[in-house]
C-alpha positions in Angstrom: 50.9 -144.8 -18.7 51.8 -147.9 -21.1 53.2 -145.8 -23.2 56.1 -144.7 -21.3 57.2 -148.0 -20.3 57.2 -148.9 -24.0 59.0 -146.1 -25.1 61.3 -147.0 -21.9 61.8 -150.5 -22.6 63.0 -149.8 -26.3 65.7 -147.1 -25.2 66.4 -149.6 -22.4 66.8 -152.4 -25.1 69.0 -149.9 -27.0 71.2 -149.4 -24.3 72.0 -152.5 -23.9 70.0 -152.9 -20.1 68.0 -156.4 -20.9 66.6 -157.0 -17.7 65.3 -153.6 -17.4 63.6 -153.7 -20.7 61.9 -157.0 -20.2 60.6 -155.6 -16.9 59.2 -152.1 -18.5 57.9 -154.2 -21.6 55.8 -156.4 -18.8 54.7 -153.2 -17.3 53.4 -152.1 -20.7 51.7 -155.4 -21.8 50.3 -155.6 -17.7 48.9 -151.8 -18.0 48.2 -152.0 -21.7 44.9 -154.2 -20.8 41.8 -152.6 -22.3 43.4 -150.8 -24.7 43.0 -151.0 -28.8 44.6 -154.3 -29.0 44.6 -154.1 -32.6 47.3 -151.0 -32.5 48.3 -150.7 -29.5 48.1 -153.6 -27.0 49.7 -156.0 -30.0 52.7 -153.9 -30.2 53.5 -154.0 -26.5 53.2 -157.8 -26.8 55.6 -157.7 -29.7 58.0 -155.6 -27.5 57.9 -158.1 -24.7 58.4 -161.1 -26.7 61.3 -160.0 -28.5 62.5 -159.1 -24.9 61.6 -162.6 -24.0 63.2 -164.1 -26.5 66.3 -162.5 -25.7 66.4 -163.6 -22.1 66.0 -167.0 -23.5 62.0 -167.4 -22.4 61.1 -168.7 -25.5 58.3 -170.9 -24.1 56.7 -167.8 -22.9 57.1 -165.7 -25.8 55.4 -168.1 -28.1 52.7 -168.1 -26.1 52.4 -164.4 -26.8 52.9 -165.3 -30.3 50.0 -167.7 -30.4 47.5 -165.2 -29.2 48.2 -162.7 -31.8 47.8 -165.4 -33.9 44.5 -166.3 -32.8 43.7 -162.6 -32.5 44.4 -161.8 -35.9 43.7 -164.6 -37.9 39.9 -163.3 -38.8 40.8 -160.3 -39.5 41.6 -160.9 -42.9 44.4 -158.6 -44.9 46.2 -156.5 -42.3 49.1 -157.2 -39.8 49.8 -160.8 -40.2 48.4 -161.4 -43.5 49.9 -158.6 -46.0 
């Protein structure tokens, strides 16, 4: 069910409800655990921090930020690298 609060959280972004979409893109990174982080459970994250960034939680989203960071940074070419 990730997925719908994902796709939920963007159209919620879209219309302008913030609050909402920071909630829903929670829900997605919370129920996203387990999943292919790689391509899935990454872009959740990158939903929420942009979310968080716009609420002003900036602490929180660089945090986020720092963990795809370590998560990538082996991986050699690919999302962070190319």
């Amino acid at each position: 069910m990730p997925i719908f609060y994902y796709k939920r959280g963007q159209a919620r972004s879209l219309l302008g409800r913030a609050d909402d979409a920071l909630a829903d893109a929670e829900l997605a990174v919370s129920n996203g655990q387990g999943s292919d982080y790689k391509n899935v459970g990454s872009r959740y994250e990158q939903l929420l921090m942009r979310r968080l960034r716009d609420a002003g939680q900036h602490k929180r989203a660089n945090a986020l930020v720092s963990k795809q960071l370590a998560a990538f940074a082996n991986q050699g070419k690919g999302r962070l690298s190319g």
